[in-house]
C-alpha positions, -999 to +999 in steps of 0.1 A: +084+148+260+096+120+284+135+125+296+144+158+282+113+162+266+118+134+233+094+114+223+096+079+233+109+058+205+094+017+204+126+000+209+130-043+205+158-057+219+172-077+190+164-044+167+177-010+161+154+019+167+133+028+138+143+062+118+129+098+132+095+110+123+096+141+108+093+172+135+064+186+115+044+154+122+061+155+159+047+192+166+012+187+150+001+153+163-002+164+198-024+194+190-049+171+170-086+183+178-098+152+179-079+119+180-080+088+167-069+112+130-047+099+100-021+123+094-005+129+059+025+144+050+022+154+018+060+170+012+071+138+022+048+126-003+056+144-031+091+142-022+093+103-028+071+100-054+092+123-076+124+108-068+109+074-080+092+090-109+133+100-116+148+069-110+123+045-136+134+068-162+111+055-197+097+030-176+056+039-170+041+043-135+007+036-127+001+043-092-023+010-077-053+031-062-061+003-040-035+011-015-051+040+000-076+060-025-072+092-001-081+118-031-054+140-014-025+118-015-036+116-053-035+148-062+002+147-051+008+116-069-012+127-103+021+149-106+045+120-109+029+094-122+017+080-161-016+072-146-041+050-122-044+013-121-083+008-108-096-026-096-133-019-098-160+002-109-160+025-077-123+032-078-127+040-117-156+064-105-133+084-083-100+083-101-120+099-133-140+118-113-111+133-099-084+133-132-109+135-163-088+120-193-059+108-170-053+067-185-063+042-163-059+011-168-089-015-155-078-045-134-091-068-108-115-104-112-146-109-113-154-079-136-193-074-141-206-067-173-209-030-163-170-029-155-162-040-187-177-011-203-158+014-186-134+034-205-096+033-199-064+029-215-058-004-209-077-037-195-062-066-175-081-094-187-080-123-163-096-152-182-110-166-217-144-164-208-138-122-195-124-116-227-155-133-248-183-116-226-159-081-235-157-088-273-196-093-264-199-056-259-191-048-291-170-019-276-128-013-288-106-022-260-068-022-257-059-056-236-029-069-216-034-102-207-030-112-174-006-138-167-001-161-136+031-181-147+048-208-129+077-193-115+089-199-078+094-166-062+111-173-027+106-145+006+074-126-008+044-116+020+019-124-005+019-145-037-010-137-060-017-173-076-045-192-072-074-175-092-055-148-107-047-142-139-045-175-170-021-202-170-004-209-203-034-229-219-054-199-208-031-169-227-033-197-257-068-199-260-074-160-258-050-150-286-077-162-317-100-137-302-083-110-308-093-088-339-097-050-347-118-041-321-102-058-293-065-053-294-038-076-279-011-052-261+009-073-244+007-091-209+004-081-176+016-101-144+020-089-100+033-120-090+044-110-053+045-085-027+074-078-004+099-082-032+138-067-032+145-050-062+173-078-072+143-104-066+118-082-091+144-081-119+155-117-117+114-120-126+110-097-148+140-112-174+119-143-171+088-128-186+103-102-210+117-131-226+083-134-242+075-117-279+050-090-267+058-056-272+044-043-237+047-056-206+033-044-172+053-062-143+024-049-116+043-040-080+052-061-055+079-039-044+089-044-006+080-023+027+100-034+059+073-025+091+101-041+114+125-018+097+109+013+086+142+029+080+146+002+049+134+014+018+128-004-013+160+005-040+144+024-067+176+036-085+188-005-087+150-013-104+149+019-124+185+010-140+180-029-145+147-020-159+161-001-185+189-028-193+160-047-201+133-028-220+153-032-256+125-012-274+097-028-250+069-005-230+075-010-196+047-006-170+049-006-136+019-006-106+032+003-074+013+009-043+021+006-010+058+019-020+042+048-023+022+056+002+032+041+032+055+062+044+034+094+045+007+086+067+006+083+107-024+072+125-024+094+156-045+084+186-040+086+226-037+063+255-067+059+276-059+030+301-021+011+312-032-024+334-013-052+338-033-088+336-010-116+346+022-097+347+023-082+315+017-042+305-008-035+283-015+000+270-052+006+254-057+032+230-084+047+214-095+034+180-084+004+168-075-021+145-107-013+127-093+020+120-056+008+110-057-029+098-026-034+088-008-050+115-035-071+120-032-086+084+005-087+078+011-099+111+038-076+125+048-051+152+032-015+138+064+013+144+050+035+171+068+065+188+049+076+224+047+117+228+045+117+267+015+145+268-003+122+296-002+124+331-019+094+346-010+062+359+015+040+335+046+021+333+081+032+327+106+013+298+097-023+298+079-044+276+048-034+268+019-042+245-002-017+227-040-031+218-070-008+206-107-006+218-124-037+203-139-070+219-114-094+202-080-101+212-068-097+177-069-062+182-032-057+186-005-031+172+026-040+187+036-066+213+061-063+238+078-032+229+102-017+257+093+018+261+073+038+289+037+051+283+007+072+305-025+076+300-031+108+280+000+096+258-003+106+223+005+077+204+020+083+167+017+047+145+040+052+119+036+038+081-002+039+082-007+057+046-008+022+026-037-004+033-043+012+065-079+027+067-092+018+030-093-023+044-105-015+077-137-034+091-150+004+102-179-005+112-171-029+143-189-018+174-197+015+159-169+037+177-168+069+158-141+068+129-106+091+127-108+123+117-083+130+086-053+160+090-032+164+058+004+187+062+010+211+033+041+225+019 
C-alpha cells in the first residue's frame, strides 16, 4: 500500500495527520465484495460506549437514535445505555420493535395525534397546545418539559432555537395542566451541538438552578472532523455532572458521540482528471450515500489504500468528489496525498448522520452495501 505498502494518510498542511484506523478496518476494506459499503466496527463500538457508560456514573444515558438507527450498532449500545430517545413514530416502531420494554423517551415537534399515544417513559413536550391535545387523549403520561432558554452559548455547529422547545411564558402556562394523569417530571433542554465538556457544564449549572427534580440536558457533545484524533472529555462531564446532581435525576441524550467513530464509508476511485490545474479524484457513490460533509461543511478524514493501478497523481493537493450532477458533491478539498484509479478509499467517522440523512435516492445509483466487524 503506496511507499512501503501504508496506506496513504489525507494530510493538510497547517494540520497534523489524523489518528490510525484500526488494522481490522485496514485489512477488510480492500476485500469488500462490493463497494460503495458502510463498515462498522463494533469492538470499537462497544468499547467506547462502555467507557462513557463508566465515566457518567448515576448520570442516565439515552442514546439519540437519530444519529444512525443502524439496528446493529444498537444492539451494541442497548448494553450500555438507560434507554432510547425517539423523535418519531417510525424510530419508536423500530427501537421497540427491536428492545420490547426498554424506556424510551418520545421527543421531536410536530407530534401527530398518533405519536402522542405511543408508550414510553418519558415525553418531551414542546409546546402548550402539544400538551392540551395530550391531556386530550385521556391516556397517563410522564412529561419533561421542553425548554428553549435564553442563554448565549458561544462556538456550537448548531443551535437548536427557533421553534424548539417553550420560552419562559410557555413552561408557565403549561404547569396548571398538570394533574394525575399527566405528570410534570421535570424539564428537558439540547441547546447546542459541537460543545466542550467545560462549555456543557457551564450550561447545565444554569438550568439545574431551577426547582425540578429531573432534568435531561439532551447532547450536544462535540466531534472534531478536522481532528478526528480529538475526542469529546467524558471523564471531565461525568465528574462535574455529578458535583452537580445534589439529589437530582440526571439525563443525558448523546448521539453522534457515540457513533461516529465506528463507521467508515468504504468506496473506490474510478476516474483522477485535472480541469483547470487542479486534481480531482471521483469516486463511486456519493454524497447521497455519506451526507455529512456536505452538511457540516468540512473536509471528511479519508485514508487512500493504493489497490489501483491506473492513471493518477502522486502527493499534491487533491480534491475528492462523488458521482452526482451537482458540484456540491464534495468530500474533501485540497488534500495533499497521491491517489489511482482502483484506489480504495476509506472515509473515516461516517457512523453518525452519515447514511440515515442521505438524499438516497438522487439519480438512482444503487445504494452501499453494509459490512459490520465482530469481536
Amino acid at each position: 500500500m503506496g511507499q512501503g505498502g501504508r496506506p496513504r494518510r489525507r494530510v493538510r498542511a497547517d494540520r497534523e495527520p489524523a489518528r490510525v484506523i484500526p488494522p481490522r478496518v485496514l485489512d477488510v476494506a480492500p476485500s469488500l465484495p462490493e463497494t460503495p459499503a458502510y463498515l462498522y466496527d463494533l469492538p470499537a463500538l462497544d468499547e467506547h460506549a462502555a467507557a462513557v457508560r463508566r465515566a457518567m456514573g448515576a448520570t442516565e444515558v439515552y442514546y439519540a437514535v437519530k444519529a444512525n438507527p443502524d439496528a446493529e450498532l444498537l444492539r451494541v449500545l442497548a448494553g450500555h445505555v438507560d434507554g432510547f430517545e425517539v423523535s418519531s413514530g417510525g424510530e419508536h416502531a423500530h427501537v421497540t420493535g427491536l428492545f420490547p420494554g426498554t424506556p424510551v423517551a418520545l421527543g421531536g415537534p410536530g407530534k401527530t395525534d398518533a405519536e402522542l399515544r405511543l408508550p414510553h417513559h418519558r415525553i418531551h413536550v414542546e409546546s402548550p397546545n402539544e400538551l392540551r391535545r395530550l391531556l386530550a387523549t385521556g391516556l397517563e403520561a410522564d412529561v419533561l418539559l421542553r425548554l428553549n432558554p435564553d442563554l448565549p452559548v458561544e462556538g456550537a455547529a448548531l443551535t437548536m432555537s427557533g421553534p424548539f422547545g417553550m420560552d419562559e411564558a410557555g413552561v408557565a402556562e403549561c404547569l396548571p395542566l398538570f394533574g394525575e394523569r399527566v405528570r410534570l417530571r421535570g424539564l428537558h433542554t439540547h441547546l447546542a451541538s459541537g460543545l466542550a465538556a467545560g462549555q456543557l457544564l457551564t450550561l447545565a449549572e444554569t438550568l439545574l438552578g431551577t426547582e425540578h427534580e429531573e432534568v435531561n440536558l439532551g447532547g450536544g457533545m462535540a466531534v472534531s472532523y478536522d481532528r478526528p484524533e480529538s475526542r469529546f472529555d467524558w471523564a471531565a462531564y461525568g465528574a462535574g455532572l455529578a458535583a452537580l446532581r445534589r439529589g437530582r435525576r440526571l439525563r443525558i441524550e448523546p448521539g453522534r458521540a457515540l457513533t461516529a467513530y465506528c463507521g467508515y464509508y468504504v468506496t473506490r476511485v474510478v476516474d483522477v482528471k485535472r480541469v483547470r490545474g487542479e486534481a480531482y479524484a471521483i469516486v463511486l457513490g456519493g454524497t447521497h450515500h455519506l451526507r455529512t460533509p456536505v452538511t457540516k461543511g468540512h473536509d471528511q478524514p479519508l485514508t487512500i489504500l493504493p489497490t489501483g493501478a491506473g492513471p493518477g497523481v502522486t502527493g499534491e493537493p487533491l480534491t475528492v468528489v462523488g458521482q452526482l450532477c451537482t458540484p456540491k458533491d464534495v468530500f474533501s478539498r485540497n488534500i495533499v496525498t497521491s491517489a489511482r484509479v482502483g484506489d480504495t478509499v476509506v472515509f473515516e467517522m461516517a457512523g453518525a448522520y452519515a447514511w440515515n440523512i442521505s438524499h438516497h435516492d438522487f439519480l438512482m445509483h444503487p445504494k452501499p452495501s453494509f459490512h459490520y466487524l465482530r469481536a
